[in-house]
N, C-alpha and C positions, 0 to 999 in steps of 0.2 A: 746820838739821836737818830731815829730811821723806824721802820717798818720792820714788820716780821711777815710774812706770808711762808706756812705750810704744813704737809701733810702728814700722815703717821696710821696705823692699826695700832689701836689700843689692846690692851690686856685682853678683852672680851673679841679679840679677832674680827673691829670695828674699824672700817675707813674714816677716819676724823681729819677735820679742815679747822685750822688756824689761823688767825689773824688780829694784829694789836700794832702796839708799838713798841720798840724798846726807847729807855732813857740808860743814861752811862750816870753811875755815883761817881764812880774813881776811873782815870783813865791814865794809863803811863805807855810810849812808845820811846822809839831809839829812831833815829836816822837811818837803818838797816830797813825799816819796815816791819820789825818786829813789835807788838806790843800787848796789852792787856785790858780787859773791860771788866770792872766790877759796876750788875747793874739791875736792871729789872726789865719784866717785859710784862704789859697790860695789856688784855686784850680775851677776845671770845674765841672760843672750840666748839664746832657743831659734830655732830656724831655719835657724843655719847645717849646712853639709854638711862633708866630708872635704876639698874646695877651701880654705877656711882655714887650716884646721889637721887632722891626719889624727888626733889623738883624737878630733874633734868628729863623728864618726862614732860611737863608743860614747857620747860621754855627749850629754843630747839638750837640756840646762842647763848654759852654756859660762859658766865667771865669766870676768868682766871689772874690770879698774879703768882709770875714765876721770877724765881732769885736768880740770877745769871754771873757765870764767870767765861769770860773768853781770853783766849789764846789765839792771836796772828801774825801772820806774815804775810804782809802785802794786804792781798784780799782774799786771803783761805785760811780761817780756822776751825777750830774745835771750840764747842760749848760746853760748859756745865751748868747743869740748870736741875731747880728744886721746886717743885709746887705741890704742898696736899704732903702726900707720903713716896712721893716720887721723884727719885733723884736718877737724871739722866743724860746721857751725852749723845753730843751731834754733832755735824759739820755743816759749816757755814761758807759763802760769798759771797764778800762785800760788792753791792754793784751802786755806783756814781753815779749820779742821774745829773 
């Protein structure tokens, strides 16, 4: 459970802002600090234009649901994530509040 906040250029060479939630389906870890998230993340993108999708022109907070798989250790991993036609990888930091 936790927050997503961030940034990205999109395909069309766009500064796009993110923001949702994740929820974890599957979660397995080790005593090392190693472990794994199978999960999702809900949440809005502002930045895109009418080239996406031609509502994305009226509204200026586009939701989105993305499929997520994570890889960590400790608190730095890598993402896999799918939403639409786009399957992409990132790095992440886990931060405890």
């Amino acid at each position: 459970r936790g927050f997503i906040l961030g940034t990205f250029v999109n395909s069309f060479n766009q500064r796009c802002y993110v923001f949702g939630v994740h929820r974890t389906l599957f979660y397995s870890g080790d005593s090392s600090g190693f472990s794994t998230d199978f999960g999702y993340n809900l949440g809005v993108v502002h930045g895109y234009d009418g080239r996406l999708v031609s509502i994305a022109e009226q509204i200026r907070f586009f939701p989105f649901l993305q499929v997520t798989y994570d890889i960590a250790w400790k608190w730095f991993g890598i993402q896999f994530s799918y939403v639409g036609v786009v399957l992409s990888v990132g790095f992440f930091m886990l931060l405890d509040f």
